[in-house]
ZALO-429072 format. One record per atom (N, C-alpha, C): x, y, z; atom name; residue in three letters. Coordinates in pm, 1 decimal. Layout:
N
+----------+----------+----------+------+------+
!        x !        y !        z ! atom ! type !
+----------+----------+----------+------+------+
!        X !        Y !        Z !   CA !  Ala !
...
+----------+----------+----------+------+------+
This chain:
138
+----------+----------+----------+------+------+
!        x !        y !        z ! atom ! type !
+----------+----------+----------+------+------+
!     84.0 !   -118.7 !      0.0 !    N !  Unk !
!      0.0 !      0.0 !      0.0 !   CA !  Unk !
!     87.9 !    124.1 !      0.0 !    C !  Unk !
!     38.7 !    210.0 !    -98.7 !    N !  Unk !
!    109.7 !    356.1 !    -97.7 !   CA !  Unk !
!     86.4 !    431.1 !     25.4 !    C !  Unk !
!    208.6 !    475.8 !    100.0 !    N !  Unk !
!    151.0 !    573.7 !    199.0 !   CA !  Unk !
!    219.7 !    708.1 !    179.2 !    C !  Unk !
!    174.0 !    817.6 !    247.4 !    N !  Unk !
!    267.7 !    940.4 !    242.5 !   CA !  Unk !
!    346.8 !    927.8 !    340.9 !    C !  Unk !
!    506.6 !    987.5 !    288.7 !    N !  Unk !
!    638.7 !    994.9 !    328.1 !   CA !  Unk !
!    592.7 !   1090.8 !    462.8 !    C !  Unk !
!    680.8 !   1045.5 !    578.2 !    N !  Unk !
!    625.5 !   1098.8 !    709.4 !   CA !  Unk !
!    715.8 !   1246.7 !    687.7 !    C !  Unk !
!    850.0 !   1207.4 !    632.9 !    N !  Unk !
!    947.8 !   1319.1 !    576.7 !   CA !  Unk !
!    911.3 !   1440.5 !    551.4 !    C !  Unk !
!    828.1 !   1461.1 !    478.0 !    N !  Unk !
!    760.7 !   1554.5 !    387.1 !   CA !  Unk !
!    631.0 !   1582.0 !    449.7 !    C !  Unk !
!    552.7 !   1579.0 !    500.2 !    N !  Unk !
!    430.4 !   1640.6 !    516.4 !   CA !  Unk !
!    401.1 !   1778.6 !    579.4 !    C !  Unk !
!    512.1 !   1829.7 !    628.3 !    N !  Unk !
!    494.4 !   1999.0 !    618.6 !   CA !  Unk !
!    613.6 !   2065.7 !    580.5 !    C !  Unk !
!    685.1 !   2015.2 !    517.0 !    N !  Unk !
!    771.3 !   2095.6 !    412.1 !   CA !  Unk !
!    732.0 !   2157.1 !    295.7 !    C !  Unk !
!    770.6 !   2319.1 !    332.0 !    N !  Unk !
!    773.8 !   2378.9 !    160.0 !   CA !  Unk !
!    629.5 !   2396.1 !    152.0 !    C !  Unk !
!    641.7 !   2457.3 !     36.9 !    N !  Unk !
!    489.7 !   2496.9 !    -69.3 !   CA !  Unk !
!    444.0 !   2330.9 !   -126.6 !    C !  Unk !
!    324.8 !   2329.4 !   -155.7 !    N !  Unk !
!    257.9 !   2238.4 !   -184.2 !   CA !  Unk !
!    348.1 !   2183.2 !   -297.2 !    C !  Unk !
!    395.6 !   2242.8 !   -384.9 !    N !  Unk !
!    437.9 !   2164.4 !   -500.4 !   CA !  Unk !
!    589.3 !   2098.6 !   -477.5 !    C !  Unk !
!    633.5 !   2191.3 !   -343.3 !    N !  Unk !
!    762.8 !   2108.2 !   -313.3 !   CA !  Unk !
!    740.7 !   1979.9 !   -243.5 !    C !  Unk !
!    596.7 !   1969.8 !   -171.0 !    N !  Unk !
!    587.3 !   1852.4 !   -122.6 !   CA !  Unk !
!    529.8 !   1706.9 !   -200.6 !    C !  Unk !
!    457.2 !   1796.1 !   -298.1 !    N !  Unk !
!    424.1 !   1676.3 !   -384.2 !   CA !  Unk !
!    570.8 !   1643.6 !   -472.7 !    C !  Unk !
!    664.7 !   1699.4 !   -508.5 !    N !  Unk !
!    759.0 !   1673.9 !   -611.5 !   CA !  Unk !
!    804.7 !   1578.5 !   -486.3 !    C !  Unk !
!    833.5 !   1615.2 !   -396.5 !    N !  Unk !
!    931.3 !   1512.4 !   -295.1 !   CA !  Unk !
!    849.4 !   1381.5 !   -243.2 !    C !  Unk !
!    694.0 !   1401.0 !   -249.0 !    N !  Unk !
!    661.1 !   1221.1 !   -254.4 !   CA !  Unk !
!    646.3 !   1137.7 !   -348.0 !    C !  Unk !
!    608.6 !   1264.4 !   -485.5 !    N !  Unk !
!    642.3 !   1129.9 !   -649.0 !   CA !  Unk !
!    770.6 !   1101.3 !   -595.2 !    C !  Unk !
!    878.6 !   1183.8 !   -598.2 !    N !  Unk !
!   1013.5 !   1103.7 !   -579.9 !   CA !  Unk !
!   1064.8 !    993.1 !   -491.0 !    C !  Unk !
!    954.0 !   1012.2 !   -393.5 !    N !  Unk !
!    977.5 !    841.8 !   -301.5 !   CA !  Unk !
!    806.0 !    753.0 !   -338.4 !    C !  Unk !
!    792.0 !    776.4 !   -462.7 !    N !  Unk !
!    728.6 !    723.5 !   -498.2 !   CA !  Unk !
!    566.3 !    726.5 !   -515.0 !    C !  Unk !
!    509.0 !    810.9 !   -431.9 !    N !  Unk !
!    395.8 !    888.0 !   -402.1 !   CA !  Unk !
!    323.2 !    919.7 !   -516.1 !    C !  Unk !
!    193.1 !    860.1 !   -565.4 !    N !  Unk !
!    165.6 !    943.3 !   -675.6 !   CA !  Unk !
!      9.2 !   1014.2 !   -577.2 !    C !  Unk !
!     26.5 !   1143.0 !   -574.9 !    N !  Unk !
!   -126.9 !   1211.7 !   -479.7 !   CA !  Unk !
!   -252.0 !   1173.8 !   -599.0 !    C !  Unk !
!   -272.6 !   1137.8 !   -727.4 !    N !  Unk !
!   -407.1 !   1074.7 !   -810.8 !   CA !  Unk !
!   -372.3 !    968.4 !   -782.3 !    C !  Unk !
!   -356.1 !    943.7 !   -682.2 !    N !  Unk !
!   -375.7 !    800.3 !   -695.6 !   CA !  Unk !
!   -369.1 !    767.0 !   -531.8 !    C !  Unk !
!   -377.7 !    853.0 !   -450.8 !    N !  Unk !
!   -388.7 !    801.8 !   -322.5 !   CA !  Unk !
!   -499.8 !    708.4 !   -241.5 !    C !  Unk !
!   -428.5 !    574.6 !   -174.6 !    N !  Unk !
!   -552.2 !    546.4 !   -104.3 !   CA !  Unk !
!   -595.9 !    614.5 !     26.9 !    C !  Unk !
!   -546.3 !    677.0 !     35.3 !    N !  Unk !
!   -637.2 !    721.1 !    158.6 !   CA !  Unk !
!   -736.2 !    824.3 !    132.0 !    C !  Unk !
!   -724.7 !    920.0 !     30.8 !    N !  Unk !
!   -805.9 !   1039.2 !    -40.6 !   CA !  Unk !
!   -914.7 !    897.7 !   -101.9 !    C !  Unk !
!   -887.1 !    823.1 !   -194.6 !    N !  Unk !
!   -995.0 !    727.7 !   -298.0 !   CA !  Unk !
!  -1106.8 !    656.0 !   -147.0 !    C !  Unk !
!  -1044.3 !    642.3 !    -69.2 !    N !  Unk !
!  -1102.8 !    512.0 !     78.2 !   CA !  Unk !
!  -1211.3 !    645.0 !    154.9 !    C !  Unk !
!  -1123.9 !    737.7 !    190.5 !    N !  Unk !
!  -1211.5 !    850.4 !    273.3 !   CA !  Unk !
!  -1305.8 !    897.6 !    176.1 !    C !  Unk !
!  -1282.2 !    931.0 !     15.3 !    N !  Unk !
!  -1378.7 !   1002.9 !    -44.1 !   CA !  Unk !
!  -1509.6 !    935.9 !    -42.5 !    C !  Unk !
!  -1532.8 !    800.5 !    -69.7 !    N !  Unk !
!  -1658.7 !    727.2 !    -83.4 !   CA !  Unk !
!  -1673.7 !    680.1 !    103.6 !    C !  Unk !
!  -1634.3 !    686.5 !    192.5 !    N !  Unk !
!  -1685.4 !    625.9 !    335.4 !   CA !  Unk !
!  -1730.5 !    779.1 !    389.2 !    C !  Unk !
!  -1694.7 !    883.4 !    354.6 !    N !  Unk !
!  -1740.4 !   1024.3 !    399.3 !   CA !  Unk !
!  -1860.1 !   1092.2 !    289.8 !    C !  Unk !
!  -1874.4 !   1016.5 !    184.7 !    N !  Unk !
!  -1965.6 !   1086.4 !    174.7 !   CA !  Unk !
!  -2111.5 !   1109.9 !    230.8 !    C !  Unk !
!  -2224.8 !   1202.4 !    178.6 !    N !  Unk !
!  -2319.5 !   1253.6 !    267.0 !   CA !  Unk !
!  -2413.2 !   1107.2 !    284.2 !    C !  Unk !
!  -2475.9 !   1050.2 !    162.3 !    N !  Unk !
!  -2544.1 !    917.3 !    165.0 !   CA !  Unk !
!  -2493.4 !    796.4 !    246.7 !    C !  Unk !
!  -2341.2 !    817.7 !    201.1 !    N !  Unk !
!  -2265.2 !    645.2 !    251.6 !   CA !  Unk !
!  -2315.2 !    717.8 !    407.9 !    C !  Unk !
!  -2281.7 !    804.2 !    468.7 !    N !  Unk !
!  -2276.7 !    821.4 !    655.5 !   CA !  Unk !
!  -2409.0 !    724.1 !    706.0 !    C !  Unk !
!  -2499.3 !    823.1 !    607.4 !    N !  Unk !
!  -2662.7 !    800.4 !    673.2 !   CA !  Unk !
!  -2685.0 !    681.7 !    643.6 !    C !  Unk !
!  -2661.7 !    615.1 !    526.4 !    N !  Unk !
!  -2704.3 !    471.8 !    493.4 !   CA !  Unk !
!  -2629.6 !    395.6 !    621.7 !    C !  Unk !
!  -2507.2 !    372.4 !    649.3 !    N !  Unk !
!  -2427.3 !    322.9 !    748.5 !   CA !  Unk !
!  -2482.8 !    337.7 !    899.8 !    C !  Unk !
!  -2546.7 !    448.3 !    913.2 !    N !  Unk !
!  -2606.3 !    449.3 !   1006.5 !   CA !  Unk !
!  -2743.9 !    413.3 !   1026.5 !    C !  Unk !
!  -2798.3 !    396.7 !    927.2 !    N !  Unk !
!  -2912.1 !    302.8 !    936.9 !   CA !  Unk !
!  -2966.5 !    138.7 !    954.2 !    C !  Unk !
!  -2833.4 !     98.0 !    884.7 !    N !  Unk !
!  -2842.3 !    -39.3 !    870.8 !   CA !  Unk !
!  -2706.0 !    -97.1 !   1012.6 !    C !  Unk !
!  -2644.3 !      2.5 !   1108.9 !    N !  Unk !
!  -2583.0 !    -24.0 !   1213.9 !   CA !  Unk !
!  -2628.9 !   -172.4 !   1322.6 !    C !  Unk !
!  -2789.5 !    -89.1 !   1336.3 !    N !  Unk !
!  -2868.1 !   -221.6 !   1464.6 !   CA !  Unk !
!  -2874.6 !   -340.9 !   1386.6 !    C !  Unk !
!  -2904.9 !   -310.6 !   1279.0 !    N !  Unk !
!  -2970.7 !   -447.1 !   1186.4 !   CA !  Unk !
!  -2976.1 !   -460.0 !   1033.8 !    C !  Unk !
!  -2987.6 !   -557.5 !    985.5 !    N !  Unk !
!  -3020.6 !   -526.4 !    870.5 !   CA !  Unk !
!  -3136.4 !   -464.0 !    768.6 !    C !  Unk !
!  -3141.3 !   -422.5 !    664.3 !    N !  Unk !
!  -3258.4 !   -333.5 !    628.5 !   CA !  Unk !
!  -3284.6 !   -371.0 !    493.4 !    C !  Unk !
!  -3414.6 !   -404.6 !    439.1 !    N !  Unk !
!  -3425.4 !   -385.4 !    327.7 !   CA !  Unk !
!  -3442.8 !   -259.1 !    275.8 !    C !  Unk !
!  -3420.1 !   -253.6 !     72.5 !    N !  Unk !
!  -3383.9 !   -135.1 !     48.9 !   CA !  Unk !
!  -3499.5 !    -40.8 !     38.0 !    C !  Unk !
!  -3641.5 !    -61.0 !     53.5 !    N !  Unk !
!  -3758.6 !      5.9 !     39.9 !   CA !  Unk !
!  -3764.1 !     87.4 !    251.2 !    C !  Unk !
!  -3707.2 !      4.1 !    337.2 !    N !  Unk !
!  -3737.6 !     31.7 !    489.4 !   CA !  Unk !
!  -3592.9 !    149.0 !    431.3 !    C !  Unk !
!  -3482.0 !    102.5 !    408.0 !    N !  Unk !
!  -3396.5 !    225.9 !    370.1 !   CA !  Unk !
!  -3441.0 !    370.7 !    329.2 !    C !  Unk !
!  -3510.1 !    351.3 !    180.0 !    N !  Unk !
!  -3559.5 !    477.7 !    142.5 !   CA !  Unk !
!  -3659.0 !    556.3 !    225.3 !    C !  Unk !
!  -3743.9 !    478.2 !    303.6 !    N !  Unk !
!  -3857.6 !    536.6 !    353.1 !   CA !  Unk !
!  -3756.3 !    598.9 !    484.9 !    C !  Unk !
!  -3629.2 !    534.4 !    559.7 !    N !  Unk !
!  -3612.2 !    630.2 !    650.7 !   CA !  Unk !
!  -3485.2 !    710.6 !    579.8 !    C !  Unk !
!  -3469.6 !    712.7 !    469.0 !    N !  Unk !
!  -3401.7 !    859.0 !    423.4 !   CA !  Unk !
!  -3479.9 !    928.7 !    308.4 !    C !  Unk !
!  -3527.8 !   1013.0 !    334.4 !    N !  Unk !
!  -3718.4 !   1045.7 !    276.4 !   CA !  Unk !
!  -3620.1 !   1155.7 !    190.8 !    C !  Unk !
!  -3532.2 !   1234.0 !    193.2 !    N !  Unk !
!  -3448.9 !   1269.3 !     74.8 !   CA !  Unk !
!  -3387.2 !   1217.6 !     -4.1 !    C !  Unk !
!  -3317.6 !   1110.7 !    -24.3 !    N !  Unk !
!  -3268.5 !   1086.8 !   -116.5 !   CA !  Unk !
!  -3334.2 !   1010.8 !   -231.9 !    C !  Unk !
!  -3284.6 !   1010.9 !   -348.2 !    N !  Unk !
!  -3330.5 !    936.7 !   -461.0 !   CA !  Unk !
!  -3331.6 !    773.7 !   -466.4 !    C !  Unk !
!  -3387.0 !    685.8 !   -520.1 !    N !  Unk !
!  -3401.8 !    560.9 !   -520.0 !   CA !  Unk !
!  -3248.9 !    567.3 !   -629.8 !    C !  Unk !
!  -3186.0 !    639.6 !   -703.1 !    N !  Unk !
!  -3095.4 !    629.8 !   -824.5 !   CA !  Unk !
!  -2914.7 !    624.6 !   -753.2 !    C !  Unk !
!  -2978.7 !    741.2 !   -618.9 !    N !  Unk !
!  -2863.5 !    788.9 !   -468.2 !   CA !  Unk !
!  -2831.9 !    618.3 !   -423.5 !    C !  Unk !
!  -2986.5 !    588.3 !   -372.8 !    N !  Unk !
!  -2945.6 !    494.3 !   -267.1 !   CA !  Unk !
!  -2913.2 !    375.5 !   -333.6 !    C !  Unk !
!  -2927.5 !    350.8 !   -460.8 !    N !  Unk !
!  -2862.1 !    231.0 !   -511.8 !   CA !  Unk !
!  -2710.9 !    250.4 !   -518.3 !    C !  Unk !
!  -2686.9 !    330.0 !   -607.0 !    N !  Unk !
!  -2551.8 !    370.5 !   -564.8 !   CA !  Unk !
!  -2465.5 !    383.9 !   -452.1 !    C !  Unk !
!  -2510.6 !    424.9 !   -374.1 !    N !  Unk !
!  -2443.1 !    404.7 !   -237.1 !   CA !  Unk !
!  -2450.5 !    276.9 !   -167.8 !    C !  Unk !
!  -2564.7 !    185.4 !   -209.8 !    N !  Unk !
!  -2555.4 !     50.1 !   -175.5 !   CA !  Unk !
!  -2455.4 !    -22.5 !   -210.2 !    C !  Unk !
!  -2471.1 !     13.6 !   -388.0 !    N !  Unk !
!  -2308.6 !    -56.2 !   -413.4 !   CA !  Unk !
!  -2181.3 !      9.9 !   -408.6 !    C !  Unk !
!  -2183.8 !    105.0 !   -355.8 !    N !  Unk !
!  -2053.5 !    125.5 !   -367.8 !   CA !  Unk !
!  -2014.7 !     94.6 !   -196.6 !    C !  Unk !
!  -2103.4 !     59.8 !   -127.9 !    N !  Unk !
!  -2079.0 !     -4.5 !      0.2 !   CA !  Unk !
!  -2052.1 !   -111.3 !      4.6 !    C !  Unk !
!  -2127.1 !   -210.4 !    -86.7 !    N !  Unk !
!  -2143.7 !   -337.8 !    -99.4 !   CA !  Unk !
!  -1947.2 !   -383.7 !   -161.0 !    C !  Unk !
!  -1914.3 !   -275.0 !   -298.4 !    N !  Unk !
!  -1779.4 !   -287.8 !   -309.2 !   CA !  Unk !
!  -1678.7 !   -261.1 !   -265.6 !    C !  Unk !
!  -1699.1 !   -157.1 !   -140.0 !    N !  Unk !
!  -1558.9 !   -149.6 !    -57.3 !   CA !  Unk !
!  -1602.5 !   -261.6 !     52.0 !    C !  Unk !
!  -1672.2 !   -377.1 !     45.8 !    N !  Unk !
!  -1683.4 !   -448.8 !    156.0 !   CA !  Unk !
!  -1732.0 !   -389.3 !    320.8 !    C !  Unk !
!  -1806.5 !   -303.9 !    294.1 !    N !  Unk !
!  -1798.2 !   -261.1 !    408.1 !   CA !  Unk !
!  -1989.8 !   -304.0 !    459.8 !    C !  Unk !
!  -2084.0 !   -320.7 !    285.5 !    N !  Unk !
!  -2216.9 !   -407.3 !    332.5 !   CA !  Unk !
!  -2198.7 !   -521.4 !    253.4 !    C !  Unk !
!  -2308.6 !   -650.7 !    331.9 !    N !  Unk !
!  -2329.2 !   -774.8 !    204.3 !   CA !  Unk !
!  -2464.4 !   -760.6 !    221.0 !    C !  Unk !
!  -2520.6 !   -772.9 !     74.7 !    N !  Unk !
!  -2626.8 !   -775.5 !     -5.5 !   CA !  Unk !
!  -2652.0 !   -887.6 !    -21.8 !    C !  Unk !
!  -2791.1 !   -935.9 !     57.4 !    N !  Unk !
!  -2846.1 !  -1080.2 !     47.1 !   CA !  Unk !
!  -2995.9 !  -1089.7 !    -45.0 !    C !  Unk !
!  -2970.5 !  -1137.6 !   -125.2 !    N !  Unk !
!  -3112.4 !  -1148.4 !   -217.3 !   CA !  Unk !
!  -3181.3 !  -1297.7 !   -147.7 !    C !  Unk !
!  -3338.3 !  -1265.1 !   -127.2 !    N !  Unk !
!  -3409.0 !  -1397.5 !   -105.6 !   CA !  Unk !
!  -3486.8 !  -1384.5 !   -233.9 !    C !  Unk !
!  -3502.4 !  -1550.0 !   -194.6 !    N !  Unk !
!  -3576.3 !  -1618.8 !   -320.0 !   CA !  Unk !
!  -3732.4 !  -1608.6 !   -264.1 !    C !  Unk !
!  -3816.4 !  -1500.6 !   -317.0 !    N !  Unk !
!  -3944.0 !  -1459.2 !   -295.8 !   CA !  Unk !
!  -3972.8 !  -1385.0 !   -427.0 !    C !  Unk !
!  -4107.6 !  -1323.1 !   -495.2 !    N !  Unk !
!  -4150.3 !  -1297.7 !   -532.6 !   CA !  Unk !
!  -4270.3 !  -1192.1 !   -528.0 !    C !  Unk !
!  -4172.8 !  -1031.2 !   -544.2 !    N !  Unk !
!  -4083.7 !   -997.9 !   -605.9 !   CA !  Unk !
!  -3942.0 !  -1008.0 !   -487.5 !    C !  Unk !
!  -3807.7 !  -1054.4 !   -583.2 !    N !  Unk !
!  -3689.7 !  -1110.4 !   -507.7 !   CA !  Unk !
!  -3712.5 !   -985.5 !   -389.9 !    C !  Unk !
!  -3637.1 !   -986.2 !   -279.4 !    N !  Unk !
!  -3686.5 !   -900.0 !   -176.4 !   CA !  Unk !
!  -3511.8 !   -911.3 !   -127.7 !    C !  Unk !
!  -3456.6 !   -784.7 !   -111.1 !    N !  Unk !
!  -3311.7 !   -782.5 !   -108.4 !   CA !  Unk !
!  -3230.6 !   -736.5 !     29.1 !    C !  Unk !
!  -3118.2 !   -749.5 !     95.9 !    N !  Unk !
!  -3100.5 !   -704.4 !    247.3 !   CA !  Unk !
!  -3027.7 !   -634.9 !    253.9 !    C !  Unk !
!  -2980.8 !   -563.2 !    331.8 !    N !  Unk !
!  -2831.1 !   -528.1 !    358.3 !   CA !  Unk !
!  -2784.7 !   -522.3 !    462.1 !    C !  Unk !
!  -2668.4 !   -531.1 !    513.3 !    N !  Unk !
!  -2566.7 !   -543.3 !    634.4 !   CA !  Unk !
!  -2466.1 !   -524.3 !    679.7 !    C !  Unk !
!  -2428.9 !   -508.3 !    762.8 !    N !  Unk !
!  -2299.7 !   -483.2 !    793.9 !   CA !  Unk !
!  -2197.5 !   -572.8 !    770.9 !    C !  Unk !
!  -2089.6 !   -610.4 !    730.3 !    N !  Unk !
!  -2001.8 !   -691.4 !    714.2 !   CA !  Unk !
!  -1899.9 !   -635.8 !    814.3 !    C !  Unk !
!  -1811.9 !   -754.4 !    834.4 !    N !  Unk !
!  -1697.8 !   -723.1 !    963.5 !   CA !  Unk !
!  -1654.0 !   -567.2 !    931.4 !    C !  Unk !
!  -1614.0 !   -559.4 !    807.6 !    N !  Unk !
!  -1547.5 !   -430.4 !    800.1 !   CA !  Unk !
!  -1589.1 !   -319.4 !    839.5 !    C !  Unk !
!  -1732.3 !   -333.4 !    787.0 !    N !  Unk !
!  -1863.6 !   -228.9 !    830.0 !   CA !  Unk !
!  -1851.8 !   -206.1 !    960.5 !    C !  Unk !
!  -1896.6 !   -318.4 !   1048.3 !    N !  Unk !
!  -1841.0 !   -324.6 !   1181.3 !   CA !  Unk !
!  -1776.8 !   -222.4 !   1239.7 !    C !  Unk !
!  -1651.7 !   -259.1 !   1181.6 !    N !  Unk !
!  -1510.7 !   -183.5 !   1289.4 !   CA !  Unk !
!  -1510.6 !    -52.6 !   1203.5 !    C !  Unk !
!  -1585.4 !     15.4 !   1087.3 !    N !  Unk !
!  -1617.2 !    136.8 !   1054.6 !   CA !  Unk !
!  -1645.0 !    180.2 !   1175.5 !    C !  Unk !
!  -1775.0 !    127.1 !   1192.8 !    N !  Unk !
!  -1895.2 !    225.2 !   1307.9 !   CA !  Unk !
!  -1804.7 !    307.1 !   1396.0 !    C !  Unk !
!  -1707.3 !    226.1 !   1477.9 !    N !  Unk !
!  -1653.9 !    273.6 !   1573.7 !   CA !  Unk !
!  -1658.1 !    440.7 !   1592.6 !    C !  Unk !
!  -1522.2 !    453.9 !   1496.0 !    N !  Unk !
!  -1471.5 !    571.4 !   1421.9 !   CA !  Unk !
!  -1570.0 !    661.6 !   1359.2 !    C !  Unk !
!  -1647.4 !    615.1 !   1304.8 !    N !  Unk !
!  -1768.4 !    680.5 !   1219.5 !   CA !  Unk !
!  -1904.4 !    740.0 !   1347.7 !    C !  Unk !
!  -1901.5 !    686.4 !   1467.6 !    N !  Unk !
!  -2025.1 !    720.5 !   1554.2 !   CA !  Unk !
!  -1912.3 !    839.3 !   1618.8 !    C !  Unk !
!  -1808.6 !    777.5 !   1676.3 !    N !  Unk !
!  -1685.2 !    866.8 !   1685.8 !   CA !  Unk !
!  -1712.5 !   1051.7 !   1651.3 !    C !  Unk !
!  -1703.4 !   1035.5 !   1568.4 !    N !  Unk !
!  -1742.1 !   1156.0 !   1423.7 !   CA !  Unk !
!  -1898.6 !   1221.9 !   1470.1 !    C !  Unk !
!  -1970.4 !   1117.7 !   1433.6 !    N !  Unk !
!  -2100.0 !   1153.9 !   1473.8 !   CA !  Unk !
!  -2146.5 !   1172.2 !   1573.2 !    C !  Unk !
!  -2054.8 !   1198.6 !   1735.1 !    N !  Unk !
!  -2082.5 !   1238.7 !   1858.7 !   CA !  Unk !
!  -2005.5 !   1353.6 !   1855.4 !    C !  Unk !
!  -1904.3 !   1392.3 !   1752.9 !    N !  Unk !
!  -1828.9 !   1529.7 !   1760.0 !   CA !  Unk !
!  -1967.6 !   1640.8 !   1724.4 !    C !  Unk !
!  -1964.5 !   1565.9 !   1597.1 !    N !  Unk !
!  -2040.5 !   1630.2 !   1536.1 !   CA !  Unk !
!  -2186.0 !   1689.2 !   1608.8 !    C !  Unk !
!  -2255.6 !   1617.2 !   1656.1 !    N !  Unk !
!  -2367.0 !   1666.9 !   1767.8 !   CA !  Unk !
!  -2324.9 !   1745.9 !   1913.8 !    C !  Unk !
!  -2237.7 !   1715.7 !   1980.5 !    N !  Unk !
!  -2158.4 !   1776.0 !   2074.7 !   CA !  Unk !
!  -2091.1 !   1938.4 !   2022.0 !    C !  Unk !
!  -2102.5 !   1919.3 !   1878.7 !    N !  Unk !
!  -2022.0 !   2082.7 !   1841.9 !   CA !  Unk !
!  -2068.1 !   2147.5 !   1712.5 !    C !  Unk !
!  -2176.7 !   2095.3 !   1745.2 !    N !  Unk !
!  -2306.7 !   2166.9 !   1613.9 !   CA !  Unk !
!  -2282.5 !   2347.0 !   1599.7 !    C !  Unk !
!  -2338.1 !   2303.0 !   1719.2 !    N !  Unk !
!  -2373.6 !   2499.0 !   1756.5 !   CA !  Unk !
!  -2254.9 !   2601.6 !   1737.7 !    C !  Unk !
!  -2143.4 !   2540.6 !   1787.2 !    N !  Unk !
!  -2056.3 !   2623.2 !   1776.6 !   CA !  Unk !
!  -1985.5 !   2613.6 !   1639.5 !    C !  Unk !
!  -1989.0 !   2540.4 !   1564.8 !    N !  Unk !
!  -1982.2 !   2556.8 !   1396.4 !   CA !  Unk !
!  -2116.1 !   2639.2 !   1313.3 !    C !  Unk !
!  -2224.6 !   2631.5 !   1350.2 !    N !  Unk !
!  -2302.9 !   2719.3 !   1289.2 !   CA !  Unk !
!  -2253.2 !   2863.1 !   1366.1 !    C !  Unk !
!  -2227.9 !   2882.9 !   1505.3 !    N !  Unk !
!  -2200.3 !   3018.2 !   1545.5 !   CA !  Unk !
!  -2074.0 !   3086.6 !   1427.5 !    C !  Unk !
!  -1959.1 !   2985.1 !   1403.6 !    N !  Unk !
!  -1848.7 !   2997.6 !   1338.9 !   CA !  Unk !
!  -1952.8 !   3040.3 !   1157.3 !    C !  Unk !
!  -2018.7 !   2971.7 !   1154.7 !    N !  Unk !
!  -2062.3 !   2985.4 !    995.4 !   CA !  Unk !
!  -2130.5 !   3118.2 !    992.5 !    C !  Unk !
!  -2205.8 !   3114.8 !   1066.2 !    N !  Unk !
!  -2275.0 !   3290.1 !   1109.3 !   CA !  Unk !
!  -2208.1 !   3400.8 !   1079.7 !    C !  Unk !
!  -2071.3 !   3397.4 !   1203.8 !    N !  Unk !
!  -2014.6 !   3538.2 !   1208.7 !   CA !  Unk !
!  -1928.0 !   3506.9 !   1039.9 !    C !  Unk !
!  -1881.9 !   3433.2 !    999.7 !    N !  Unk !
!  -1807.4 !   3442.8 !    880.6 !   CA !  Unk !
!  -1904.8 !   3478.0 !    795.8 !    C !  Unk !
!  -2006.9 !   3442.7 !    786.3 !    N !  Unk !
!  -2099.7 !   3511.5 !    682.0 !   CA !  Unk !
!  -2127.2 !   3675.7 !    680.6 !    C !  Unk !
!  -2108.0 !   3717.4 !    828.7 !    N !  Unk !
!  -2166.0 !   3847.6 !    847.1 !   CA !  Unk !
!  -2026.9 !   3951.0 !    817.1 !    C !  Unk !
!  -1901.8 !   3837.1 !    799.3 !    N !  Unk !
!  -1819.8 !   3942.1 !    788.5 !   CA !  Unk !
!  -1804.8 !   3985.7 !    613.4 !    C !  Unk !
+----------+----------+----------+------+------+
């Protein structure tokens, strides 16, 4: 796995630091940790993850408790959960097929870190909208 050079991470102007991790090998389009965080942070993947946490959910009990998003959203975010391994997608044999989703181990040891986040985040609401306020008024 590519990681960033511990060397370099606050040296110089940005372009001196990227020239000095291509050179130990670093390519930044191509980082995993930017490609891994971009799809586990986004706005759908959070809420879906946090829905299907207690239990598993089919994808109609999904949409109905995220009453914004699109049926076009939440497929997408199904699979792109389903492909970083983080849900497994169980189809039963019923009529019409009737489909699940779940947490997989990985999913799992997400939550931790991810409820983590989501107790900052409620614990320091207010004082980020106070912060969004006065920057607006300036």
């Amino acid at each position: 796995m590519t990681t960033l050079p511990e060397s370099n991470l606050g040296a110089g102007s940005r372009r001196a630091r990227i020239a000095a991790w291509q050179a130990e090998g670093f390519d930044p389009h191509n980082c995993p940790i930017r490609s891994i965080l971009d799809q586990i942070t986004a706005k759908w993947t959070v809420l879906i993850l946090l829905e299907v946490q207690e239990e598993p959910k089919r994808f109609n009990m999904l949409l109905r408790s995220l009453p914004d998003i699109s049926r076009r959203m939440l497929t997408q975010g199904l699979r792109d959960l389903e492909r970083n391994g983080l849900l497994r997608r169980t189809v039963f044999d019923t009529r019409p097929p009737g489909v699940e989703y779940a947490l997989t181990e990985l999913g799992r040891a997400l939550m931790t870190p991810l409820l983590a986040l989501v107790d900052w985040v409620a614990a320091n609401r207010e004082s980020v909208y106070d912060s969004r306020r006065r920057f607006d008024e300036e």
